[in-house]
C-alpha positions in Angstrom: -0.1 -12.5 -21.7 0.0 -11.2 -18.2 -2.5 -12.5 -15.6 -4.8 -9.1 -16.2 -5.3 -9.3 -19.9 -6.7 -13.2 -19.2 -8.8 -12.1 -16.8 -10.4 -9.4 -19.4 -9.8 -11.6 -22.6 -10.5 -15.2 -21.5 -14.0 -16.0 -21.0 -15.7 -16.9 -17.5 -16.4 -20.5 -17.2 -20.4 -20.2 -16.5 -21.6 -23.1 -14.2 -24.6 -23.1 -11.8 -25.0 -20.2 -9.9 -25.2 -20.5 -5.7 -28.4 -21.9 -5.8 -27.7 -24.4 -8.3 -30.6 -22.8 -10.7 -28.8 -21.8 -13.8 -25.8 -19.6 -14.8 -24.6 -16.5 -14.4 -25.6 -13.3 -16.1 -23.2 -11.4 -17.4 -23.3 -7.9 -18.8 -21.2 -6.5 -21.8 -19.5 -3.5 -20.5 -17.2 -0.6 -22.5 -14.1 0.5 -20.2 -11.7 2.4 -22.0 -12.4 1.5 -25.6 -12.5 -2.5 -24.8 -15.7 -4.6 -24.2 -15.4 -7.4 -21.4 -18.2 -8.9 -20.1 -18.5 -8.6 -16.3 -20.7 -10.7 -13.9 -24.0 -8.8 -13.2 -23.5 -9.2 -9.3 -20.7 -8.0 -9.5 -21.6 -4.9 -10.8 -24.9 -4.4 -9.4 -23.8 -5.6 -5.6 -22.1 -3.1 -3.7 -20.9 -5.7 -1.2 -19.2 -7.8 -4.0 -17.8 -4.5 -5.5 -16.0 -3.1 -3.2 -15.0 -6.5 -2.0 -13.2 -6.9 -5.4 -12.2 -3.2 -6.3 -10.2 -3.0 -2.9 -7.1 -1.6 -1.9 -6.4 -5.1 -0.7 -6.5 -6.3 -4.5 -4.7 -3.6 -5.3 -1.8 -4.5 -2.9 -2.1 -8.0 -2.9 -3.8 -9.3 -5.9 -2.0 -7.1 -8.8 1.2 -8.0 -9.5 3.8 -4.7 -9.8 3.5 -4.6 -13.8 -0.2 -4.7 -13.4 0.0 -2.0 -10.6 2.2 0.4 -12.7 -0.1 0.0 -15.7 -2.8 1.3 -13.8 -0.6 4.0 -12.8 -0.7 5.1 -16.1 -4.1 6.8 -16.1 -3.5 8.5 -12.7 -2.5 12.2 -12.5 1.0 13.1 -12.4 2.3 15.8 -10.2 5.3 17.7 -10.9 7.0 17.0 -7.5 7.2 13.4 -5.7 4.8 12.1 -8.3 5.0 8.3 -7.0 4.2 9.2 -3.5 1.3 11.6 -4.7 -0.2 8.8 -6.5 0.4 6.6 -4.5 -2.0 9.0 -1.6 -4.5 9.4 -4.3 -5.0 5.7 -4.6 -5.4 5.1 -0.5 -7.9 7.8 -0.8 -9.7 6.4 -3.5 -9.9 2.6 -2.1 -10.6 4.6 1.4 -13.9 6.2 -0.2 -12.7 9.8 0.0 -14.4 12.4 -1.7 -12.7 13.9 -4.8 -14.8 17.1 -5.4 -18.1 15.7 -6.4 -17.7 12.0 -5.0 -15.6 9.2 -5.1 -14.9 7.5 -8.6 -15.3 4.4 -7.1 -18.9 5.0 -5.8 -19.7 7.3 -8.5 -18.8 4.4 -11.1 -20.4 1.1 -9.2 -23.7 3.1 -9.0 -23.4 4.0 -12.6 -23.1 0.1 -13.0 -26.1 -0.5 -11.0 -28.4 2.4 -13.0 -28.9 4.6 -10.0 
């Protein structure tokens, strides 16, 4: 199992939150047919979003297998496909817009119900 299917299968240890209180709420989300349960900050918090869903996780958290899963669902262009992608994702970790918004922004404010 490769380090992204634990981080989507295992489940989060749950210990006291920053201010020691309780624990952390999580929320039961549906991406692409599977449910994982996500931690409600990090969904709701733009800060902590984008912190996480970052072209610097992209580059230097994913490993290349991980990276080229991803690369899957991306469009593929009938000339220099690799490099085309691989513009579409700086744009998208750079907050461009694609027609009607970024995906990115578009899909953490879907998270936070605005």
């Amino acid at each position: 199992m490769d380090s992204l299917d634990h981080m989507l299968t295992d489940p989060l240890e749950l210990g006291p939150c920053g201010d020691g209180h309780g624990t952390r709420i999580m929320e039961d989300c549906l991406l692409g047919g599977t449910r994982v349960s996500l931690p409600e900050d990090l969904l709701e918090d733009p800060e902590i979003f984008f912190d996480v869903v970052s072209l610097s996780t992209w580059q230097e958290v994913l490993s290349d297998s991980q990276r080229e899963h991803l690369q899957q669902f991306l469009p593929h262009f009938p000339e220099d496909s690799f490099e085309q992608q691989n513009q579409l994702i700086l744009a998208l970790f750079s907050g461009e817009n694609f027609r009607f918004g970024n995906p990115l922004h578009i899909a953490q404010k879907l998270f936070r119900g605005t």
